[in-house]
mmCIF file of the N, C-alpha and C atoms, coordinates in Angstrom:
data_MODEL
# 
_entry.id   MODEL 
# 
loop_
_atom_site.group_PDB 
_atom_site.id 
_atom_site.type_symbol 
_atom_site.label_atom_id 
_atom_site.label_alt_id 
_atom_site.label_comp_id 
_atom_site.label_asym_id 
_atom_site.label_entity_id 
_atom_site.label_seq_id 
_atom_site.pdbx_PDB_ins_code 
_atom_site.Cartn_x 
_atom_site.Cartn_y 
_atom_site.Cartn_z 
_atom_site.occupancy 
_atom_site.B_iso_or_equiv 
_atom_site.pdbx_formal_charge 
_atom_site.auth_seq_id 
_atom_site.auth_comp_id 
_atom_site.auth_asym_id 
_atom_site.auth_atom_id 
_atom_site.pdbx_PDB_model_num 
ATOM 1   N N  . UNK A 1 1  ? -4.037  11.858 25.852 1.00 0.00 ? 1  UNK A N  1 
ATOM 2   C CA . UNK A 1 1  ? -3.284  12.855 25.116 1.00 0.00 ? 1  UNK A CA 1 
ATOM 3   C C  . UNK A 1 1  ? -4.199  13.644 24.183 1.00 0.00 ? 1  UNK A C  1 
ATOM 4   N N  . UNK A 1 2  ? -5.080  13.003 23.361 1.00 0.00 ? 2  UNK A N  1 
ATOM 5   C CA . UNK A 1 2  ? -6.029  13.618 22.741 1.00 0.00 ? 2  UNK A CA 1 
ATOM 6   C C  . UNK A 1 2  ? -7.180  14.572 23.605 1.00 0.00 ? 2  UNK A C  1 
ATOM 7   N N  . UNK A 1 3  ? -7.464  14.191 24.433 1.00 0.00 ? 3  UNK A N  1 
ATOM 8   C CA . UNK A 1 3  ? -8.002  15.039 25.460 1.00 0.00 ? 3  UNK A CA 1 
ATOM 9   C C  . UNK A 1 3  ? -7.447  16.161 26.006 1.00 0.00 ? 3  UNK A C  1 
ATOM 10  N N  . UNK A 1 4  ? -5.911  16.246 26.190 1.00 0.00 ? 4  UNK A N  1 
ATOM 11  C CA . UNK A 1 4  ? -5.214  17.230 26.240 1.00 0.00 ? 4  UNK A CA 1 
ATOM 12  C C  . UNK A 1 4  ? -4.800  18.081 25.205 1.00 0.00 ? 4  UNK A C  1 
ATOM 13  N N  . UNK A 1 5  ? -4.768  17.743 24.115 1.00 0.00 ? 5  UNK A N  1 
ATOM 14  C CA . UNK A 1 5  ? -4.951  18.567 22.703 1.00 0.00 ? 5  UNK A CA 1 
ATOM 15  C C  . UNK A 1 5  ? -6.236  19.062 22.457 1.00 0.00 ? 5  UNK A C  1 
ATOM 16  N N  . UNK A 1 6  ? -7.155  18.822 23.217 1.00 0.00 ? 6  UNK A N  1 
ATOM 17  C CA . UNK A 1 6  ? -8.509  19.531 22.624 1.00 0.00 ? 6  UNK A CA 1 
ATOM 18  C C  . UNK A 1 6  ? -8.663  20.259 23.468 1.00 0.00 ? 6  UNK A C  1 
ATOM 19  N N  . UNK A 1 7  ? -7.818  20.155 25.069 1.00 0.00 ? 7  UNK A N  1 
ATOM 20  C CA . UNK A 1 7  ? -8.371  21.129 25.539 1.00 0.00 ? 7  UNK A CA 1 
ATOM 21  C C  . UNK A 1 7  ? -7.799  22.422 24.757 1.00 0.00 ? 7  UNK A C  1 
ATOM 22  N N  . UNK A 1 8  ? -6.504  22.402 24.946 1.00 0.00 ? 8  UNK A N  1 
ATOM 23  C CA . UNK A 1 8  ? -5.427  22.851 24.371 1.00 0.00 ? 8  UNK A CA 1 
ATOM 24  C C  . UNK A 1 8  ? -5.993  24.112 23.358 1.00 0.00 ? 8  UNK A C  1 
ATOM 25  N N  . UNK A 1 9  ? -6.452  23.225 22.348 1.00 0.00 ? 9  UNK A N  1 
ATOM 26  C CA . UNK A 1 9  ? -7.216  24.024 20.765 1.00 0.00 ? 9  UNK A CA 1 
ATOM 27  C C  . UNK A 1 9  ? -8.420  24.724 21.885 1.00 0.00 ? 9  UNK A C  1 
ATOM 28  N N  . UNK A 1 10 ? -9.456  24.252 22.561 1.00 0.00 ? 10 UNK A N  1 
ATOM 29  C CA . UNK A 1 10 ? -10.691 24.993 22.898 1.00 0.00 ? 10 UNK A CA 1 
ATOM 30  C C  . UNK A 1 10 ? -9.886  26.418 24.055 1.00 0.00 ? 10 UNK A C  1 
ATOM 31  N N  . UNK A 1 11 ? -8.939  25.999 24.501 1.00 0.00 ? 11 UNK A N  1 
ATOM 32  C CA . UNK A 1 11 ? -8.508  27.459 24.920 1.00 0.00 ? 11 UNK A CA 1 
ATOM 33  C C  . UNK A 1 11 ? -8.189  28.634 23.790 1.00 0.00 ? 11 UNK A C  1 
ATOM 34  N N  . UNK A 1 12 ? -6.911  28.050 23.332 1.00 0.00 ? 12 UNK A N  1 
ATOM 35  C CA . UNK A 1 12 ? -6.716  28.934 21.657 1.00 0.00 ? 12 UNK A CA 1 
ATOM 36  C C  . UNK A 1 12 ? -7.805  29.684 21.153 1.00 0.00 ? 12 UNK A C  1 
ATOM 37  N N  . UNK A 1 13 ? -8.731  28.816 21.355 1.00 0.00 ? 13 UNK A N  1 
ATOM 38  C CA . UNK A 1 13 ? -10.165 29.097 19.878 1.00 0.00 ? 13 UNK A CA 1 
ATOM 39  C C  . UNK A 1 13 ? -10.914 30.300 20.945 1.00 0.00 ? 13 UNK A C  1 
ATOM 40  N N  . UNK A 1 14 ? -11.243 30.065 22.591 1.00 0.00 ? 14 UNK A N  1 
ATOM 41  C CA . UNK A 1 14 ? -11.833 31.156 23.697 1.00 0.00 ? 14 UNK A CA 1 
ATOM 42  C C  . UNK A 1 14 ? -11.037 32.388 23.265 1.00 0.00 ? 14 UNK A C  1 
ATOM 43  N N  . UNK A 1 15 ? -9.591  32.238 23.518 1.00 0.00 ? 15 UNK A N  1 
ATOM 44  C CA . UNK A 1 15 ? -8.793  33.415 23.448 1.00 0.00 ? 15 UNK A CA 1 
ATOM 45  C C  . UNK A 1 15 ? -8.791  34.132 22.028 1.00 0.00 ? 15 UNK A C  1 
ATOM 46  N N  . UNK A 1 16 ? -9.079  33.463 20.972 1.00 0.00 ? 16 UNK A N  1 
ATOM 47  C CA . UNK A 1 16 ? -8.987  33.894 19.715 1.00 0.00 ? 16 UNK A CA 1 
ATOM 48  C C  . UNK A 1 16 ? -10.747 34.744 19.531 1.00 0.00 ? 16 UNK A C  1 
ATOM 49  N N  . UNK A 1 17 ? -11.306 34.117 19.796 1.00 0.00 ? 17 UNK A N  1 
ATOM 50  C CA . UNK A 1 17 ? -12.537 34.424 19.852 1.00 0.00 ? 17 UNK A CA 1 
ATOM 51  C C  . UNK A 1 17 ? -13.255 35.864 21.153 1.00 0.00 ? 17 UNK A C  1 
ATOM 52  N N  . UNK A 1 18 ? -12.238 35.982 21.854 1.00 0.00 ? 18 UNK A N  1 
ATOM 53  C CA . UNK A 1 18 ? -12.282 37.007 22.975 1.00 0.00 ? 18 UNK A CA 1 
ATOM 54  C C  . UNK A 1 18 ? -13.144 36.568 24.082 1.00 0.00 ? 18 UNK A C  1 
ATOM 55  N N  . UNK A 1 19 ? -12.625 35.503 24.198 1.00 0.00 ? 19 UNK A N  1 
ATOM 56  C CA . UNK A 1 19 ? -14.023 35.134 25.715 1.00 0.00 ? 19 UNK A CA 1 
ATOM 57  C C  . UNK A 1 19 ? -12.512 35.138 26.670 1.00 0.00 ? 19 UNK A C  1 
ATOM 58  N N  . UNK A 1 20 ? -12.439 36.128 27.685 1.00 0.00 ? 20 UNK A N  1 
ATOM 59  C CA . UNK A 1 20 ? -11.421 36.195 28.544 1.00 0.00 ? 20 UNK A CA 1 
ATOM 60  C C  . UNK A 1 20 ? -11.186 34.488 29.930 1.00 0.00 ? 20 UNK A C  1 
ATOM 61  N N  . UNK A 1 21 ? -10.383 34.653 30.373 1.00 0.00 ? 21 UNK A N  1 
ATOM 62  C CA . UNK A 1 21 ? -9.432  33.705 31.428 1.00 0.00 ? 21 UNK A CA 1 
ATOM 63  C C  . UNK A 1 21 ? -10.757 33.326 32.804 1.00 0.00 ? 21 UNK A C  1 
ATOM 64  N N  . UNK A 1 22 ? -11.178 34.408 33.317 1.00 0.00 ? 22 UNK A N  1 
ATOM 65  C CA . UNK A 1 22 ? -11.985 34.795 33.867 1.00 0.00 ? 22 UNK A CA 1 
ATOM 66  C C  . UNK A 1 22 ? -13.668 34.028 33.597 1.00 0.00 ? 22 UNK A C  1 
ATOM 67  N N  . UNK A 1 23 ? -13.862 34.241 32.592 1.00 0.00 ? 23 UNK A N  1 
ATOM 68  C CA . UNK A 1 23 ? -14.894 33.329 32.050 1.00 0.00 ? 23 UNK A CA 1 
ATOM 69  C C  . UNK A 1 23 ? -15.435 32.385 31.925 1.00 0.00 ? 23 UNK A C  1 
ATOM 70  N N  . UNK A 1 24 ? -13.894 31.958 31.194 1.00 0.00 ? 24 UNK A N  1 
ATOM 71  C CA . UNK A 1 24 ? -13.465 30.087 31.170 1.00 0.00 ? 24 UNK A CA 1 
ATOM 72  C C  . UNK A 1 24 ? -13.788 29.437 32.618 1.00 0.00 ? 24 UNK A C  1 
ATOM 73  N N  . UNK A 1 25 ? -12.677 30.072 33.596 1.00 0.00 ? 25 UNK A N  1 
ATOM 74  C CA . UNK A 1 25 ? -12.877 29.763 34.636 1.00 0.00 ? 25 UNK A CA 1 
ATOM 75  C C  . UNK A 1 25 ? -14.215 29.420 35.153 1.00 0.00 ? 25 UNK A C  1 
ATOM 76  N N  . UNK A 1 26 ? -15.145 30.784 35.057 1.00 0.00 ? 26 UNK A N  1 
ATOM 77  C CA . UNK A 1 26 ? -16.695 30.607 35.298 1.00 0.00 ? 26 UNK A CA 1 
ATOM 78  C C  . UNK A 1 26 ? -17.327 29.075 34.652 1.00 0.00 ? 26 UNK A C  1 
ATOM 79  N N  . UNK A 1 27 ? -16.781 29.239 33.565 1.00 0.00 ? 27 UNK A N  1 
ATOM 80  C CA . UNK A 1 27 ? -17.678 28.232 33.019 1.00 0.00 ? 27 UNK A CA 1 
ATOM 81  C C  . UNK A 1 27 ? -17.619 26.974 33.432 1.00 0.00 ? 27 UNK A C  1 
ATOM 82  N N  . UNK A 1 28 ? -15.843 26.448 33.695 1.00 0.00 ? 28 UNK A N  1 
ATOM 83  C CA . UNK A 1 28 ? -15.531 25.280 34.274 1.00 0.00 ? 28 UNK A CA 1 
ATOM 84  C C  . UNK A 1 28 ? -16.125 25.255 35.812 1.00 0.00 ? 28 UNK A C  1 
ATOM 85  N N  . UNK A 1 29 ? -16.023 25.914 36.493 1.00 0.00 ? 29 UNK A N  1 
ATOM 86  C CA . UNK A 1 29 ? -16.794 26.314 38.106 1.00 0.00 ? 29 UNK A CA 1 
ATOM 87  C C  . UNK A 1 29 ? -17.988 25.441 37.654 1.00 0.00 ? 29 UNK A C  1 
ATOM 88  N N  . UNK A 1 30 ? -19.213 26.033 36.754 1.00 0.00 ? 30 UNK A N  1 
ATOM 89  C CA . UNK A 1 30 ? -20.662 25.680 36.435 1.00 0.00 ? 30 UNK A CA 1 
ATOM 90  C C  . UNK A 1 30 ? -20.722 24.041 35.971 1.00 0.00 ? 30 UNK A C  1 
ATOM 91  N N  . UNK A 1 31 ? -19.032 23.812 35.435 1.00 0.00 ? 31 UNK A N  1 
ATOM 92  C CA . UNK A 1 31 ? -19.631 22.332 34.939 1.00 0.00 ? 31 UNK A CA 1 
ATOM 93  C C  . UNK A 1 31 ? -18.974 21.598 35.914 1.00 0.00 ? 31 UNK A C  1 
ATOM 94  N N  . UNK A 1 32 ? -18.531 21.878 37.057 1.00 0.00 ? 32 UNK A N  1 
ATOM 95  C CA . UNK A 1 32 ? -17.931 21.313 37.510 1.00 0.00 ? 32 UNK A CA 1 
ATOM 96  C C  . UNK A 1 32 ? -18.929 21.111 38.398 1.00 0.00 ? 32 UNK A C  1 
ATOM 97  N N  . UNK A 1 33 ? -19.634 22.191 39.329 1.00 0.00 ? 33 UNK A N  1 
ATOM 98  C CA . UNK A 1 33 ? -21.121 22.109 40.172 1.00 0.00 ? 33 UNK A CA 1 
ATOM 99  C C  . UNK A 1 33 ? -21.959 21.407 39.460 1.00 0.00 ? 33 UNK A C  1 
ATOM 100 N N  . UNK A 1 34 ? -22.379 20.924 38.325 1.00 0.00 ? 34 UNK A N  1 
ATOM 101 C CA . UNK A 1 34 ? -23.392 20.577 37.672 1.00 0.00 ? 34 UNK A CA 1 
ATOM 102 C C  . UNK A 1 34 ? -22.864 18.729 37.905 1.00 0.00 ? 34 UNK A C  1 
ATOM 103 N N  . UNK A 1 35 ? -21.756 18.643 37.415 1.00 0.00 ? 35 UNK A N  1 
ATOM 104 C CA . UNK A 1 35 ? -21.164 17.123 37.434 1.00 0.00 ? 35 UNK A CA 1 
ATOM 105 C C  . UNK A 1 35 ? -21.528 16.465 38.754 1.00 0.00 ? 35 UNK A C  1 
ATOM 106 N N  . UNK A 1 36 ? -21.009 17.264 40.264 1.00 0.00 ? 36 UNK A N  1 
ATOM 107 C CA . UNK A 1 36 ? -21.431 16.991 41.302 1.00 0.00 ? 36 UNK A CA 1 
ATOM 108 C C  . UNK A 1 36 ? -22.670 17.040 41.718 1.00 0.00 ? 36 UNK A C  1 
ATOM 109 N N  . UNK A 1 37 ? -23.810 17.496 40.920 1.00 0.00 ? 37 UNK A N  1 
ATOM 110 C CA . UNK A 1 37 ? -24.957 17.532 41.361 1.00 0.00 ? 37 UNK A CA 1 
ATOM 111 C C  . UNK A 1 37 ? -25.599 16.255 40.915 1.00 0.00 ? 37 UNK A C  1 
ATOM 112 N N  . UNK A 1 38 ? -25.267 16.086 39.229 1.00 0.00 ? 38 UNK A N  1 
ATOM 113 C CA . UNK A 1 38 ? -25.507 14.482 38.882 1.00 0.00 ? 38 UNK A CA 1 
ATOM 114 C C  . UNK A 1 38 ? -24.837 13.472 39.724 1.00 0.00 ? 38 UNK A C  1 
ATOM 115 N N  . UNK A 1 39 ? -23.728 13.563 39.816 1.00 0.00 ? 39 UNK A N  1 
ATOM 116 C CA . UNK A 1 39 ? -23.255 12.274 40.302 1.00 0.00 ? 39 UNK A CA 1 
ATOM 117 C C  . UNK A 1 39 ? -23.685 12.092 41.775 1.00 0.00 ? 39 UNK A C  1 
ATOM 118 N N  . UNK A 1 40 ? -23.525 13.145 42.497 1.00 0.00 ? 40 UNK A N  1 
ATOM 119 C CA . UNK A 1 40 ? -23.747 12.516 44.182 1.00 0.00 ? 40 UNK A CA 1 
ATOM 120 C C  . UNK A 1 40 ? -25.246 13.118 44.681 1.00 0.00 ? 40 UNK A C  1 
ATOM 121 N N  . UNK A 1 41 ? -25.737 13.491 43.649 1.00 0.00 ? 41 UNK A N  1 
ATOM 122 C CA . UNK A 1 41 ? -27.458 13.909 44.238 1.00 0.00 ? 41 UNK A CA 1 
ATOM 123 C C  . UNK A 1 41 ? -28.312 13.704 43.192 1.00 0.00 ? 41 UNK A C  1 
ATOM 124 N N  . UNK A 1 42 ? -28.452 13.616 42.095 1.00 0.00 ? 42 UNK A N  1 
ATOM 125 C CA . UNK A 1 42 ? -29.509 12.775 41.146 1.00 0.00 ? 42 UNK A CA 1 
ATOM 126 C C  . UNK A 1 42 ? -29.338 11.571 41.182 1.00 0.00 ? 42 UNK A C  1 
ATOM 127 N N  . UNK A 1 43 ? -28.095 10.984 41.150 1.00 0.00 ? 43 UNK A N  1 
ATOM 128 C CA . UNK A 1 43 ? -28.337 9.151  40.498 1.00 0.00 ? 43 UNK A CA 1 
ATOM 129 C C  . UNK A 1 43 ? -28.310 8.393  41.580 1.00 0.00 ? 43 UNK A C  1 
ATOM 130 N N  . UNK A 1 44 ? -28.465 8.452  43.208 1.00 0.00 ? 44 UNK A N  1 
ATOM 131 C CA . UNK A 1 44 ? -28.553 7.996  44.141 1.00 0.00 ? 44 UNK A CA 1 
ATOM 132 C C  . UNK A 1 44 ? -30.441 8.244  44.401 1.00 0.00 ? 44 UNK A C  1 
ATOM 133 N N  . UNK A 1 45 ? -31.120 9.713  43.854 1.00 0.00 ? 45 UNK A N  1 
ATOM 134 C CA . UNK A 1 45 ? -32.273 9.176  43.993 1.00 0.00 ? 45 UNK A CA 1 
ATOM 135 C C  . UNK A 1 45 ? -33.230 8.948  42.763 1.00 0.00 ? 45 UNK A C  1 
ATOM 136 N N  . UNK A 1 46 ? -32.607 8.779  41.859 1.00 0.00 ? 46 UNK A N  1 
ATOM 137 C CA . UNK A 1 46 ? -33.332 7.838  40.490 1.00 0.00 ? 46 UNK A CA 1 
ATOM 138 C C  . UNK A 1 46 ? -32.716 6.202  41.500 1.00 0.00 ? 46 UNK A C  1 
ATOM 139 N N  . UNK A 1 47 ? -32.037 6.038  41.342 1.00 0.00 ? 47 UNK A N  1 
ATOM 140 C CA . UNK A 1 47 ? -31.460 4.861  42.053 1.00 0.00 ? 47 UNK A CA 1 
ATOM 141 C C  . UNK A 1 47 ? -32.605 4.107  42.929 1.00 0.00 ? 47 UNK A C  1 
ATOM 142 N N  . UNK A 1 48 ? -32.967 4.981  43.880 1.00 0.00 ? 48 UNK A N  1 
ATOM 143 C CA . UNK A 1 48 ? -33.968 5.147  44.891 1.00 0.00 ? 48 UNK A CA 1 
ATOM 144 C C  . UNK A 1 48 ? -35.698 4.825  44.439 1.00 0.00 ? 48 UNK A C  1 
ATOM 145 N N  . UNK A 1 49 ? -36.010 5.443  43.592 1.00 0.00 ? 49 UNK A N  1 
ATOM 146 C CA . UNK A 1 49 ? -37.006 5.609  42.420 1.00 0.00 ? 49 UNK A CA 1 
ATOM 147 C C  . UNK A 1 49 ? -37.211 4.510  41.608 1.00 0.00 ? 49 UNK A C  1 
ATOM 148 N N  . UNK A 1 50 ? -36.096 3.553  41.067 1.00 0.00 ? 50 UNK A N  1 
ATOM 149 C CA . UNK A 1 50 ? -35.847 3.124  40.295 1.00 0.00 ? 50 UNK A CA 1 
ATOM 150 C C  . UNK A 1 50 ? -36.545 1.312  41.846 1.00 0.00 ? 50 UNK A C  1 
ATOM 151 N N  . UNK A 1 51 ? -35.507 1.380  42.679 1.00 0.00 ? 51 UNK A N  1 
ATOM 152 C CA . UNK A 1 51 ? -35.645 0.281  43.250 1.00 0.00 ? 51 UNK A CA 1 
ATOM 153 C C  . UNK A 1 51 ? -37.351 0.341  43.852 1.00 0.00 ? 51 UNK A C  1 
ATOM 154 N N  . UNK A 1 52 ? -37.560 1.846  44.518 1.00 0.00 ? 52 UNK A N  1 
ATOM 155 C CA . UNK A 1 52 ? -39.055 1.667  44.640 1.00 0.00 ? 52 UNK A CA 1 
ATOM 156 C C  . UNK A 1 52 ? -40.164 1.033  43.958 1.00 0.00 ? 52 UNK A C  1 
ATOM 157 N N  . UNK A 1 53 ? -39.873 1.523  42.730 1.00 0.00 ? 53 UNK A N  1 
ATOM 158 C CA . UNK A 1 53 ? -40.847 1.397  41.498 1.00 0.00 ? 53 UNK A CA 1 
ATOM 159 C C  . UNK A 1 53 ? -40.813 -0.469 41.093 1.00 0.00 ? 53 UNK A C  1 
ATOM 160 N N  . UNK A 1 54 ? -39.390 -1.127 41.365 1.00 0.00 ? 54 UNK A N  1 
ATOM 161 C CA . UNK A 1 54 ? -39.253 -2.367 41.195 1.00 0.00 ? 54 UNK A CA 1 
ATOM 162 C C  . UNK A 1 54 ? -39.972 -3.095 42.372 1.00 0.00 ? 54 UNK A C  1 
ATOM 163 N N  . UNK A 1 55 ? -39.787 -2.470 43.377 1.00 0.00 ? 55 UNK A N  1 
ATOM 164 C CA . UNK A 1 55 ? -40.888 -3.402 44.505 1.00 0.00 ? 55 UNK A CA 1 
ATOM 165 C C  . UNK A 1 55 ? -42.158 -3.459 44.452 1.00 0.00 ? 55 UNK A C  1 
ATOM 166 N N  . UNK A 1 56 ? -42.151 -1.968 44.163 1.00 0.00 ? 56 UNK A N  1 
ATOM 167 C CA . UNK A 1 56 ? -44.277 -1.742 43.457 1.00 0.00 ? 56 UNK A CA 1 
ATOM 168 C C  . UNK A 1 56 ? -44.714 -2.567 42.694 1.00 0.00 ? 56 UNK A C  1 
ATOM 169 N N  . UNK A 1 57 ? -43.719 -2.462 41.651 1.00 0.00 ? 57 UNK A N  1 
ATOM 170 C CA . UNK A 1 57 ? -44.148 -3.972 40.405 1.00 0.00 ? 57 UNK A CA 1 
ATOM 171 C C  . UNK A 1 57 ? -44.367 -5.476 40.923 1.00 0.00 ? 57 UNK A C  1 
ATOM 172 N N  . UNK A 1 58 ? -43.360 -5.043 41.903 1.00 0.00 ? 58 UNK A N  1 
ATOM 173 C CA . UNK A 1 58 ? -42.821 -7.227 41.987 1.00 0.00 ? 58 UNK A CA 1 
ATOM 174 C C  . UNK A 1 58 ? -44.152 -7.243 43.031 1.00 0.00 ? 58 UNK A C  1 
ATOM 175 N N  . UNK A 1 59 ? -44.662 -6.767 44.127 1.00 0.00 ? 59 UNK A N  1 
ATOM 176 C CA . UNK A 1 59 ? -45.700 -6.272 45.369 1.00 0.00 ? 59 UNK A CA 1 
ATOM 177 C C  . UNK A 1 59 ? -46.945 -6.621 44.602 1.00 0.00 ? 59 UNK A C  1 
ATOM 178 N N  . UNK A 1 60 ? -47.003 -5.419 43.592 1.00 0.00 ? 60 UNK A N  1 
ATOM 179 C CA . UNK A 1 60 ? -48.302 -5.853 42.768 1.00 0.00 ? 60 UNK A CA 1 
ATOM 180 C C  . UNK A 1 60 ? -48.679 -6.549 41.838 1.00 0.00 ? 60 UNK A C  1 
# 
C-alpha cells in the first residue's frame, strides 16, 4: 500500500512539475529494459565469473 502511495505522490509531483504522461512512460520503458538486462543477462554471467574464478582458486 505504501508503495502505491508513492507512486501515487511521484505522479502528482511529474504532473505538477510539467514532465508530461508521455515521458513517464519513457522513463518506466528505460527502467524496465534496464531491470531485464540485470536480471536475465548480467547476474547469470557474474554468476559464471564468479564460479570460474572459484575453480581457478580451488585448481591453483
Amino acid at each position: 500500500m505504501l508503495s502505491f502511495l508513492l507512486a501515487l505522490f511521484l505522479l502528482w509531483l511529474f504532473f505538477k512539475l510539467g514532465i508530461g504522461i508521455i515521458k513517464i512512460i519513457a522513463f518506466l520503458f528505460v527502467i524496465v529494459i534496464t531491470a531485464f538486462f540485470f536480471t536475465y543477462l548480467l547476474l547469470p554471467l557474474l554468476a559464471l565469473f564468479l564460479v570460474g574464478g572459484l575453480a581457478w582458486a580451488a585448481i591453483r
